[in-house]
N, C-alpha and C positions, 0 to 999 in steps of 0.2 A: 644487771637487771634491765627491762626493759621499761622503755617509755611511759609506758600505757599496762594497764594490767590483763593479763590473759582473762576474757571476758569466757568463764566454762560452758555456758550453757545461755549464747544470746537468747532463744529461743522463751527461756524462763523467766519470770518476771521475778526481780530482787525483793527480798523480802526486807523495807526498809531502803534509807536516800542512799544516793551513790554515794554519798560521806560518811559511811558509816566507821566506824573505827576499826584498826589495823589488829585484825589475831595476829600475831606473831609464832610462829612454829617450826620446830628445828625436824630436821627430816635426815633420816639415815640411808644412805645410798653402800648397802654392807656390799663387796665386791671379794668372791673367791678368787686365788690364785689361777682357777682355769677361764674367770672374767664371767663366771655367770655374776646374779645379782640379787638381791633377794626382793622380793615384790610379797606384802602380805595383805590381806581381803578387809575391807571394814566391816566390822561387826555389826548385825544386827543391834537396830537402836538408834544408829547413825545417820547423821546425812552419809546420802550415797553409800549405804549399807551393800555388803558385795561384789564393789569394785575393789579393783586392785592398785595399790602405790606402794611408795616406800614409807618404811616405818617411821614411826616419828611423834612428836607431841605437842602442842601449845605450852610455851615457856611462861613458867609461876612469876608472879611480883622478883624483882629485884634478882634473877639470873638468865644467866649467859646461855648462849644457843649451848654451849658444848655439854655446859650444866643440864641443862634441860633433856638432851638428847641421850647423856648418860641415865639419864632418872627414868626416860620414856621407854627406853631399851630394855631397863632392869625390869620394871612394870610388867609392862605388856609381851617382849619376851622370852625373859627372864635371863637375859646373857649380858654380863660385863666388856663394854669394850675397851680397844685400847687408844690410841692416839687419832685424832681428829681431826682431818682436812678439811676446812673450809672450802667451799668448790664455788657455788653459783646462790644468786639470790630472784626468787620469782615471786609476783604479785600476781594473784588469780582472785577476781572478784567473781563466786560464786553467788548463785541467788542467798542464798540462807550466810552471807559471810565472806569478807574483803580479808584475805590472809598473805600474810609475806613468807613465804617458804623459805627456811634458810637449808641449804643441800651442802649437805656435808659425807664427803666419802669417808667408808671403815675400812681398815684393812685386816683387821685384828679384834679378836673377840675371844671370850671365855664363856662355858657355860651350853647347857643342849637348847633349843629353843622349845620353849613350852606353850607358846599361844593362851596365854592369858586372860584372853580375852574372846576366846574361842573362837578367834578368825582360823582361817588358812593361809600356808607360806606356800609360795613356791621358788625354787631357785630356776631363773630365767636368763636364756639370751635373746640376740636380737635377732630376728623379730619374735616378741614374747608371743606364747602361746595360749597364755591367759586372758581371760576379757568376761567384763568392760573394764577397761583403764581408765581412773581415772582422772580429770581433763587436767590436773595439775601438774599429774608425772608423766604426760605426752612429751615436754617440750626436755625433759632428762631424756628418755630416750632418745630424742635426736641428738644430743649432747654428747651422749654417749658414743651412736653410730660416727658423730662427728670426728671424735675421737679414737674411733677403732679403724677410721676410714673406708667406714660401711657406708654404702647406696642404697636404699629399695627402703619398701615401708619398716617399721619401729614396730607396731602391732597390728590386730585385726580390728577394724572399726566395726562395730555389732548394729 
């Protein structure tokens, strides 16, 4: 995790002091065997309704990111996963909310993806062709190219 938290949108003014308290939320980074990845849209209603990250949810009183991320997944896109790797942990102080992303890769899954919530999926490489990204699953992307031992941009900045 880093230092300091990924400031999304210096530009914005926070809604509330920089102490505000920690969301906590488990994020699913689902990865096909050919390394696409799935990226889905927030829904209308949302902060940053539109943009695109990885799935995921705010973890309920008293469970665990993997708890959580199984229950967000079933939710929202109606697919049972299987076993859970813990990957990277990111702090991104949005105006409307100070969240600690816990990223966790899938490898495995059951189930057709229904959008729940009537976003959009898309399955994406690098550089995604989808936009706006948003500023939380910038720093996965690079994570990712870091690890596929890709150069050049991650996505398109709109």
């Amino acid at each position: 995790m880093t230092d300091s938290p990924l400031r999304a949108d210096p530009q914005v003014a926070r809604q509330g002091p920089a102490n505000r308290p920690v969301t906590e939320v488990a994020v699913g980074v689902l990865l096909r065997t050919d390394g696409a990845f799935l990226l889905t849209s927030r829904p209308d209603g949302k902060a940053y309704a539109g943009y695109w990250e990885f799935p995921g949810g705010k973890l309920e009183a008293d469970e665990t990111v993997e708890d959580a991320l199984r229950r967000e997944l079933e939710e929202e896109l109606g697919i049972v996963i299987g076993a859970v790797q813990f990957w990277k942990t990111e702090m991104v102080d949005y105006p409307h909310a100070l969240v600690r992303l816990h990223f966790c890769k899938v490898f495995t899954w059951s189930g057709t993806l229904l959008m729940r919530e009537q976003q959009s999926f898309s399955w994406e490489t690098l550089p995604v062709k989808v936009q706006p990204v948003l500023p939380g699953t910038v720093p996965v992307l690079g994570w990712l190219a870091r690890e596929r031992g890709l150069t050049g941009p991650t996505h398109t900045v709109r």
